[in-house]
C-alpha positions as CSV (number, residue, x, y, z in Angstrom):
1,X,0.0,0.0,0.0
2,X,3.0,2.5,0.6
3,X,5.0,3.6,-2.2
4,X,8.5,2.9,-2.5
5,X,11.0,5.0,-0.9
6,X,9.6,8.5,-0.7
7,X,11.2,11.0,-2.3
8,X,12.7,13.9,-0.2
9,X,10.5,16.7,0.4
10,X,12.3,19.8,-1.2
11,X,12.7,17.4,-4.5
12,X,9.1,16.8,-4.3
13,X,8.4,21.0,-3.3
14,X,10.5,21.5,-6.8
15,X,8.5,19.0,-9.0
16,X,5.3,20.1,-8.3
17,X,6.2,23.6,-8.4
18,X,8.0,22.7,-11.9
19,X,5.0,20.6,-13.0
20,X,2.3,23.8,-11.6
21,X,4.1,26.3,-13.2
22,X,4.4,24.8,-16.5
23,X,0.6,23.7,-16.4
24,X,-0.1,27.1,-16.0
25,X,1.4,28.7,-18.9
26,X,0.0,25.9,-21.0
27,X,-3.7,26.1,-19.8
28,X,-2.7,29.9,-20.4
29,X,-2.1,29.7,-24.0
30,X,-5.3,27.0,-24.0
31,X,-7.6,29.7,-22.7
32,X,-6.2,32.4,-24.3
33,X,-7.6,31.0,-27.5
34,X,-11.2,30.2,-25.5
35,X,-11.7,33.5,-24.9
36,X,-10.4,35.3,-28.2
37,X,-13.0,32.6,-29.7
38,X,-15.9,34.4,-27.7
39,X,-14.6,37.9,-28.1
40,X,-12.6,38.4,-31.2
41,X,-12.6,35.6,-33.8
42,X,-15.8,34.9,-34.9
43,X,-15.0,39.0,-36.1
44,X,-11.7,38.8,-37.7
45,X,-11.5,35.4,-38.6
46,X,-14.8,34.0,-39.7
47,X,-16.4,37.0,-40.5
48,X,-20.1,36.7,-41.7
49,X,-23.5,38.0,-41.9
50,X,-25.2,35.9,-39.5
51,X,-23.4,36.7,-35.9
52,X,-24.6,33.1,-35.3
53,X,-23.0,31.8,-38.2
54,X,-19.6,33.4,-37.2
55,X,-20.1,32.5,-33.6
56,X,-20.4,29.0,-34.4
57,X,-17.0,28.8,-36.7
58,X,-15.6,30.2,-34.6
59,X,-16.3,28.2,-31.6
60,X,-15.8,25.0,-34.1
61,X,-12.0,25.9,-34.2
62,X,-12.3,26.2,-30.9
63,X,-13.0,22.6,-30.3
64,X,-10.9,21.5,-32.5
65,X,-8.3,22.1,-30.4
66,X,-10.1,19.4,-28.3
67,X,-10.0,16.2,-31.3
68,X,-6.3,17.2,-31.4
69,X,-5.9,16.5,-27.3
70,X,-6.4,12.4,-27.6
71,X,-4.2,12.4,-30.1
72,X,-1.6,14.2,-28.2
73,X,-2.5,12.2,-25.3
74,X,-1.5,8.7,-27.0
75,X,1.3,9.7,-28.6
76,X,3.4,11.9,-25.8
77,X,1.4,9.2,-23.3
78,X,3.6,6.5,-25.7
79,X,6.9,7.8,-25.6
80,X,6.4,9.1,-21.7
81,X,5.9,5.4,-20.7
82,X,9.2,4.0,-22.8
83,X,11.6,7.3,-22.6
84,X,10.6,9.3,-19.9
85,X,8.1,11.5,-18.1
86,X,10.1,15.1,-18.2
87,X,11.3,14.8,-22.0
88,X,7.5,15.2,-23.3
89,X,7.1,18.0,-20.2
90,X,9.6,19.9,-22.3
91,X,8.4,19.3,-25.7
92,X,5.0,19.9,-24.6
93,X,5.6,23.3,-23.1
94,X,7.5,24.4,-26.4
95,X,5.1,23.3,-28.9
96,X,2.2,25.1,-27.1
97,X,4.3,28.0,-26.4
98,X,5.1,28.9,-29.9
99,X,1.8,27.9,-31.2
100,X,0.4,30.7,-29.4
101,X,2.7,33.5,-30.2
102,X,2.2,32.6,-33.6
103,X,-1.0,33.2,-33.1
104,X,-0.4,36.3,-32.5
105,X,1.5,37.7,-35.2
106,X,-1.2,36.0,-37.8
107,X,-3.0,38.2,-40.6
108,X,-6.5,38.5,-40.3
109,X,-9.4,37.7,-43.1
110,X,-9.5,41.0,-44.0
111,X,-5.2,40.7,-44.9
112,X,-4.8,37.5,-46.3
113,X,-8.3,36.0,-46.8
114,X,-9.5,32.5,-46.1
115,X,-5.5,31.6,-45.4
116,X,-6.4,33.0,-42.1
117,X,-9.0,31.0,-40.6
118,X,-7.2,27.8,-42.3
119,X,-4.0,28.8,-40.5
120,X,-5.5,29.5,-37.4
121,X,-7.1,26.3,-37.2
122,X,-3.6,24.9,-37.9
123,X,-1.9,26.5,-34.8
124,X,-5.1,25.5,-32.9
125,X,-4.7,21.7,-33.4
126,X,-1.0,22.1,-32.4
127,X,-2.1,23.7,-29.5
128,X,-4.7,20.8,-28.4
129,X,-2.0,18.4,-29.8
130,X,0.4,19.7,-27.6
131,X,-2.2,20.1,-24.2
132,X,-3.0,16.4,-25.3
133,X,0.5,15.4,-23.9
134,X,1.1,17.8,-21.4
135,X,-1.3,16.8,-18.7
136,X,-0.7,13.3,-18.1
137,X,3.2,13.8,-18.0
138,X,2.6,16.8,-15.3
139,X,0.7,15.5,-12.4
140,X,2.2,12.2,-13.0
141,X,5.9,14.1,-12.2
142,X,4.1,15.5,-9.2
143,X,2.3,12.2,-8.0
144,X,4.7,9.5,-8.7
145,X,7.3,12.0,-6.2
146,X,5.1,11.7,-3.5
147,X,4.3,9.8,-1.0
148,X,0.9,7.7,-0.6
149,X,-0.8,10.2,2.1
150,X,-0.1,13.2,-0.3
151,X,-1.2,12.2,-3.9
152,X,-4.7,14.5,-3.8
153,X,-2.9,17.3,-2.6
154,X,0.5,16.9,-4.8
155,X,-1.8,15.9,-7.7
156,X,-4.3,18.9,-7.0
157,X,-1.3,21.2,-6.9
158,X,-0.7,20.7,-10.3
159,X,-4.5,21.4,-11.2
160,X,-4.0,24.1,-9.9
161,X,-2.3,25.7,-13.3
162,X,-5.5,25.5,-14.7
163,X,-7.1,28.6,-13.0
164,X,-3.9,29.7,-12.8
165,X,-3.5,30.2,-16.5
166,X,-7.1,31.3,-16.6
167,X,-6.5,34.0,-14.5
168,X,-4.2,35.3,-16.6
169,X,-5.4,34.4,-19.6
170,X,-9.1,36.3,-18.7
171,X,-7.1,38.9,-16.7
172,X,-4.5,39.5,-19.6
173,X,-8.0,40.2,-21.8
174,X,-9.9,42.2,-19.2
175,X,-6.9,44.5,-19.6
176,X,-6.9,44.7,-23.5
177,X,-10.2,44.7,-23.3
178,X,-10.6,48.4,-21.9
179,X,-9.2,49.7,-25.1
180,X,-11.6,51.5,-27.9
181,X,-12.8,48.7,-29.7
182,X,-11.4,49.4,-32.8
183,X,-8.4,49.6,-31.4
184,X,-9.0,46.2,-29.4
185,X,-9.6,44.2,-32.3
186,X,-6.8,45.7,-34.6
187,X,-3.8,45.4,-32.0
188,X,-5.2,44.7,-28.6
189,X,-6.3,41.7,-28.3
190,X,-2.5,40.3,-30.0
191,X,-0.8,41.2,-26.3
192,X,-2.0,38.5,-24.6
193,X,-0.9,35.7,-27.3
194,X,3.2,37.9,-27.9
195,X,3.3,37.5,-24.1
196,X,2.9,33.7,-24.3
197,X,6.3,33.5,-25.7
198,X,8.1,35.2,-22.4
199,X,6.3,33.1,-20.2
200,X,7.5,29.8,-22.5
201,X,11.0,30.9,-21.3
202,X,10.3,30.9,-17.1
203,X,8.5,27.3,-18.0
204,X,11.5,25.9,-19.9
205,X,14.0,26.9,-17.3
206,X,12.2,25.7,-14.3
207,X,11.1,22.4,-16.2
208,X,14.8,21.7,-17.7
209,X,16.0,21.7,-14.3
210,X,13.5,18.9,-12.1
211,X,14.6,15.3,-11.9
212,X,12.9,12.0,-14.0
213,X,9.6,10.0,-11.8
214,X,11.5,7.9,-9.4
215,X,8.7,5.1,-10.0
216,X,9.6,5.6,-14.1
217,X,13.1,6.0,-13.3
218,X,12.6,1.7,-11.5
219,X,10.7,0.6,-14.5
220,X,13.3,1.9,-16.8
221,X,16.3,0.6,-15.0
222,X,14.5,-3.3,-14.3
223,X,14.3,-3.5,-18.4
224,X,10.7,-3.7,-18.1
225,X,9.2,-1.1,-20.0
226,X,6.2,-1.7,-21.8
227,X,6.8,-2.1,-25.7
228,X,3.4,-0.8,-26.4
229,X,1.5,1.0,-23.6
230,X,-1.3,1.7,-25.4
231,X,-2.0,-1.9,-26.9
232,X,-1.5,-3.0,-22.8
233,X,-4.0,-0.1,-21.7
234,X,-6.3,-1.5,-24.1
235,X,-5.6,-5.2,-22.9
236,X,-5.2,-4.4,-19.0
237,X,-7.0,-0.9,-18.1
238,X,-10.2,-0.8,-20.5
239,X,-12.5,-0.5,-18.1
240,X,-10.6,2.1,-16.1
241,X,-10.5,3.9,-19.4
242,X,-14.0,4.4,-20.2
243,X,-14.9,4.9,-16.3
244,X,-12.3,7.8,-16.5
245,X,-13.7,9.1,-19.6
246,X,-17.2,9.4,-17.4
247,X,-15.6,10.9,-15.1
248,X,-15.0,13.9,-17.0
249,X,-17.9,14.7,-18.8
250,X,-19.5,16.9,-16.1
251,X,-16.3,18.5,-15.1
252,X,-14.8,19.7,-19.1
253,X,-18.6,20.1,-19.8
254,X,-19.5,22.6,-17.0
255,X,-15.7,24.5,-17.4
256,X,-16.6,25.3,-20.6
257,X,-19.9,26.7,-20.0
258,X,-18.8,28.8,-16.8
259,X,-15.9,30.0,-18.3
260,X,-16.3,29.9,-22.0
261,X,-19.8,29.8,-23.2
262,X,-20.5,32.5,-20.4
263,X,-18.9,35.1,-22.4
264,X,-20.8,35.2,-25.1
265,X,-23.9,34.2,-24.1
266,X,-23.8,37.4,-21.9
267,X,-23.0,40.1,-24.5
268,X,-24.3,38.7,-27.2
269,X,-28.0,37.6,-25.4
270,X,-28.1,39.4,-22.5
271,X,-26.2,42.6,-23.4
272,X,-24.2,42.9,-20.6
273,X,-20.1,44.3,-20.9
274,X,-17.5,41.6,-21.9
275,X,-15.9,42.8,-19.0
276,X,-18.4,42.5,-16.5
277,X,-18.1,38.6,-17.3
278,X,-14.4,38.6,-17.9
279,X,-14.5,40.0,-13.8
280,X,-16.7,37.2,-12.6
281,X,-14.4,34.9,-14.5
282,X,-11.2,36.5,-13.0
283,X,-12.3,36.0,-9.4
284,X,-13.8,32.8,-9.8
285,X,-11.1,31.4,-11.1
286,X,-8.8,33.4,-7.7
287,X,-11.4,31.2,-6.1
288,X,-10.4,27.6,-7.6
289,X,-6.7,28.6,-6.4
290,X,-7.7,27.3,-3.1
291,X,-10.5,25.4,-3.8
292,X,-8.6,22.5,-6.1
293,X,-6.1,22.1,-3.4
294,X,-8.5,21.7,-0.5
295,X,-10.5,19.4,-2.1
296,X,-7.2,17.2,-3.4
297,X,-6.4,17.1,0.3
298,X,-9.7,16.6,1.5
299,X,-9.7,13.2,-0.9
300,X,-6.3,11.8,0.9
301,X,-8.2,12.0,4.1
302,X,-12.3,10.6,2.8
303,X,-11.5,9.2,-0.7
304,X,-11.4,10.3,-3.9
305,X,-15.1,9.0,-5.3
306,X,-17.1,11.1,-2.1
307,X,-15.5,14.4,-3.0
308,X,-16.5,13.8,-6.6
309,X,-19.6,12.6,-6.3
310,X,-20.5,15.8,-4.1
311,X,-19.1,17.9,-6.9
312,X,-20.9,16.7,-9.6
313,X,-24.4,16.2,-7.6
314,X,-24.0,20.6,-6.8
315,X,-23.3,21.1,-10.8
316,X,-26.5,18.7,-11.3
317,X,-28.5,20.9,-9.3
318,X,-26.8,24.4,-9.8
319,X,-27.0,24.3,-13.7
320,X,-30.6,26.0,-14.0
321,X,-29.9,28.1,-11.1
322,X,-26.5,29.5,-12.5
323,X,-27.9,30.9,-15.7
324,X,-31.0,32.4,-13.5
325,X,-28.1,34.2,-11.6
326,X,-27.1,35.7,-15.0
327,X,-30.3,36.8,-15.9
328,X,-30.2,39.2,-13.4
329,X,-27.9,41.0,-15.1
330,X,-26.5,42.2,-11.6
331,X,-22.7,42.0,-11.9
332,X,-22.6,40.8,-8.3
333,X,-24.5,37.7,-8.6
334,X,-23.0,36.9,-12.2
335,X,-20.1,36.8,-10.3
336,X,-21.5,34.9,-7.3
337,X,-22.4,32.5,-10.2
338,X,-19.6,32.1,-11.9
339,X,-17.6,31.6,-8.4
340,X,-20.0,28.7,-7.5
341,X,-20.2,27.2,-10.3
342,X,-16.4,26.9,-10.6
343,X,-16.3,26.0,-7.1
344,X,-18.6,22.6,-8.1
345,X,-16.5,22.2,-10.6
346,X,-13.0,22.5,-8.3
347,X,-14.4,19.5,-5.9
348,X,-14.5,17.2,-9.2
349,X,-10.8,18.8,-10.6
350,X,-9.4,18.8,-6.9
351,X,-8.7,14.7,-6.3
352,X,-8.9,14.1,-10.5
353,X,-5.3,14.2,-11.0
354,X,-4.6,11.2,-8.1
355,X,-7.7,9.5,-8.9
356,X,-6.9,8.6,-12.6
357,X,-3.4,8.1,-11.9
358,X,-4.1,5.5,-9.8
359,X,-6.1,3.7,-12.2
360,X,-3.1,2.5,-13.7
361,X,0.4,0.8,-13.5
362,X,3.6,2.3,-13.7
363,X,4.3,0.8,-17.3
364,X,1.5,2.2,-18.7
365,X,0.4,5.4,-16.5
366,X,1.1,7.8,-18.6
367,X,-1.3,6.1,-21.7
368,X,-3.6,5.3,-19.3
369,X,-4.5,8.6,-17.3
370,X,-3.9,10.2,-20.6
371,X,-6.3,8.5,-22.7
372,X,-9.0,8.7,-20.1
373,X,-8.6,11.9,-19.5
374,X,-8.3,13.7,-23.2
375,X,-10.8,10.9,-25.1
376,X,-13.3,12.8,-22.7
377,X,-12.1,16.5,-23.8
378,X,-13.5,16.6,-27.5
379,X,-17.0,15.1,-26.7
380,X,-17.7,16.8,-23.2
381,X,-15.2,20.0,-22.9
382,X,-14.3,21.1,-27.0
383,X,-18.5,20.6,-28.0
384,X,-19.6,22.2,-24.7
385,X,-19.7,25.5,-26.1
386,X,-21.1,24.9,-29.8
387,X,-24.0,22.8,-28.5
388,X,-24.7,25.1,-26.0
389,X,-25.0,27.8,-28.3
390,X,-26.5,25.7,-30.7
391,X,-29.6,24.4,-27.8
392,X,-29.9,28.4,-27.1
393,X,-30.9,29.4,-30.7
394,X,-32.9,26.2,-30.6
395,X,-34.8,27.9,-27.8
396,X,-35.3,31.1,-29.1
397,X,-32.7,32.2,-25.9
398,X,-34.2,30.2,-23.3
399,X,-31.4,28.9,-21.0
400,X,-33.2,25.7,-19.9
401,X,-31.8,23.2,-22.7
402,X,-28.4,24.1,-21.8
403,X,-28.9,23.3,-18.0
404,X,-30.7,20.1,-19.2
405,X,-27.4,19.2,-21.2
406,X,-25.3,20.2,-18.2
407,X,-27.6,18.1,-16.2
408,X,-27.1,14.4,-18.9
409,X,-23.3,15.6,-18.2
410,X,-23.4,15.2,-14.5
411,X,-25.2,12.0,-14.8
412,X,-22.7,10.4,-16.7
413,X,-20.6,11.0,-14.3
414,X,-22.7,10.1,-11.3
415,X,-22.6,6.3,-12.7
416,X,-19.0,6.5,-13.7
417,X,-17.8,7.4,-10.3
418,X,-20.6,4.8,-9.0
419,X,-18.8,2.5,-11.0
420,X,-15.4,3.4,-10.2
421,X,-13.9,1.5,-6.9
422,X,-11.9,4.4,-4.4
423,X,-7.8,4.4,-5.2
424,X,-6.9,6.9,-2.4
425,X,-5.2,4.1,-0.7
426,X,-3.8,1.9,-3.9
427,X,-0.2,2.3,-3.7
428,X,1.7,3.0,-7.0
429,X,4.7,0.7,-6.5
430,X,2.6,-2.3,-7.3
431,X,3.9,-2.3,-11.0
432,X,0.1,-3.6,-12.1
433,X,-1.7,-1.5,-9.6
434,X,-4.5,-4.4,-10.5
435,X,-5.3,-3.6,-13.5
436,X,-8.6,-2.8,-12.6
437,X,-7.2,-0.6,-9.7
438,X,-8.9,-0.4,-6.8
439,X,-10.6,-3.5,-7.8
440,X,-10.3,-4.4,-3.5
441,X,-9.6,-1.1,-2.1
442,X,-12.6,0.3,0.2
């Protein structure tokens, strides 16, 4: 049940910090597109007559970026589990890194025609290509250091670089965003994406310098790493895979529509000022700082399958309520339920990280947790906000369809954690972890 020797704790401090600040810029240069999506592209890259029509392309490059993640996920999760968990931490980092400053310096329609859109939908897929890779490598550096008591909280320290790089990201935009408009959407709104590339620089030095998974590192050195991890997920971990995949659908889904969707659904619909959302956003996402974290420690003491449950149960019953809270048009409560909603959503992200890792065996961890976790992205998170805008329309601007979808998301989820047998105390060292882990842990 104990992991092997633990590793000491200022090794550990400088892994997770290495593997939270690197997250962050990431999920910065993920979210950066997100809300340029809502804000600026449907504008000055898919540029049409219909403002639904050019809200919809442009939230279709959007997800994308999603269809690119399992891809990313499988691949990067391949070479992590036969070379090496901080080698495709590195690569990761750079390919998203660039992808986003190039962003930045790309023409427009108006400059170079329907090049743009096609190139932008490029950079996007590297982007979700890249993210595809990154997350499993990250909190698997921060996990596999620690020691069994830990995981949540080492694992939910990483999650962390989520809001993280949200906050930026939306805070970075609520800046621009105070500019004339015209001058937003000629030069503006390029800052945020230029300034990807100096934080690329912090994350390569701080990520160059942290040491290999210790638990890798034993695989490596015994001669028995697997040939093919993701043939032996397939064989071993199936039914980890798919429950993991469940797992997710009401926590990508409801993200999205708190912190994407949101945006435009309040300007656009509702009339209210981008940045009166982009605020709510900002300090919801301060929120889920401490939030993720006390919920990953909170599963190393109860388990990780009660504080998700309880997550996903509040999103079930929150969804209708949260776009009442909107309606209002008051930017107090459109904040209070933003900050909720992302609070719901921070008891599911909190424990995630530990919880699929210990799904699977050190051979194949990386494939494993990956897979799960980025098969879910395109269907729940990447189509969250295109169906939602889609079920809107539908309803002439009635919210209720999109709480009902939010609703079949959490329920999904409900049986997948049902399903799902509780891993807090699984210890990693067991090379097999049973491959349906947690198969006699209670």
């Amino acid at each position: 049940m104990n992991d092997s020797k633990p590793t000491p704790q200022n090794s550990v401090r400088q892994v997770v910090l290495a593997s939270f600040v690197g997250t962050t810029i990431e999920w910065y240069d993920f979210f950066l597109y997100g809300t340029a999506a809502a804000l600026v592209f449907n504008k000055l890259f898919f540029p049409a007559e219909d403002q639904f029509v050019s809200t919809m392309a442009s939230y279709g490059s959007f997800a994308l970026g999603f269809f690119a993640r399992p891809l990313g996920g499988i691949v990067f999760g391949h070479y992590g589990d036969r070379i090496g968990r901080k080698a495709m931490l590195v690569t990761t980092l750079m390919m998203m890194g660039m992808a986003t400053f190039l962003i930045g310096v790309l023409p427009d329609y108006s400059q170079i025609g329907i090049a743009a859109p096609i190139l932008l939908v490029v950079l996007r897929l590297v982007q979700g290509f890249g993210v595809g890779g990154e997350w499993g490598g990250a909190v698997l550096m921060a996990v596999e250091h620690g020691h069994a008591g830990r995981r949540g909280l080492y694992g939910s320290c990483v999650q962390m670089g989520v809001p993280v790089g949200l906050l930026l990201a939306t805070g970075v935009f609520a800046l621009v965003s105070r500019l004339p408009e015209d001058q937003f959407l000629a030069w503006g709104w390029r800052i945020p994406f230029l300034l990807g590339i100096v934080l690329l620089a912090v994350g390569m030095f701080i990520r160059l310098r942290i040491l290999e998974s210790p638990l890798f590192a034993k695989v490596r050195d015994s001669n028995t790493v697997s040939k093919a991890p993701f043939l032996e997920v397939l064989r071993t971990h199936r039914r980890n895979v798919v429950l993991a995949m469940g797992a997710r659908f009401a926590e990508n889904a409801c993200f999205y529509i708190f912190s994407v969707f949101v945006l435009s659904y309040a300007s656009t619909r509702l009339d209210i000022p981008r940045a009166v959302v982009l605020n709510g956003v900002w300090i919801a996402a301060t929120v889920q700082i401490f939030a993720i974290p006390a919920f990953g420690l909170l599963s190393d003491r109860v388990g990780r399958r009660p504080v998700y449950l309880a997550g996903t149960v509040f999103i079930a019953l929150f969804a209708l309520p949260f776009f009442k809270l909107i309606e209002t048009k008051s930017a107090s409560l459109i904040c209070v339920a933003i900050v909720l909603g992302l609070v719901g959503h921070a008891a599911m992200y909190g424990p995630q990280a530990a919880f699929f890792s210990e799904l699977f065996g050190t051979r194949v961890r990386y494939t494993g947790a990956s897979i799960g976790y980025q098969l879910a992205s395109p269907l729940a998170g990447g189509l969250a906000p295109l169906i939602a805008t889609a079920l809107l329309k539908w309803s002439d601007g009635d919210p209720w369809p999109v709480a009902a979808y939010l609703i079949g998301m959490a329920l999904i989820t409900i049986v997948s954690i049902i399903l799902a047998k509780e891993t807090h105390r699984v210890g990693l060292e067991d090379e097999h972890s049973n491959p349906e882990a947690g198969r006699n842990a209670r």
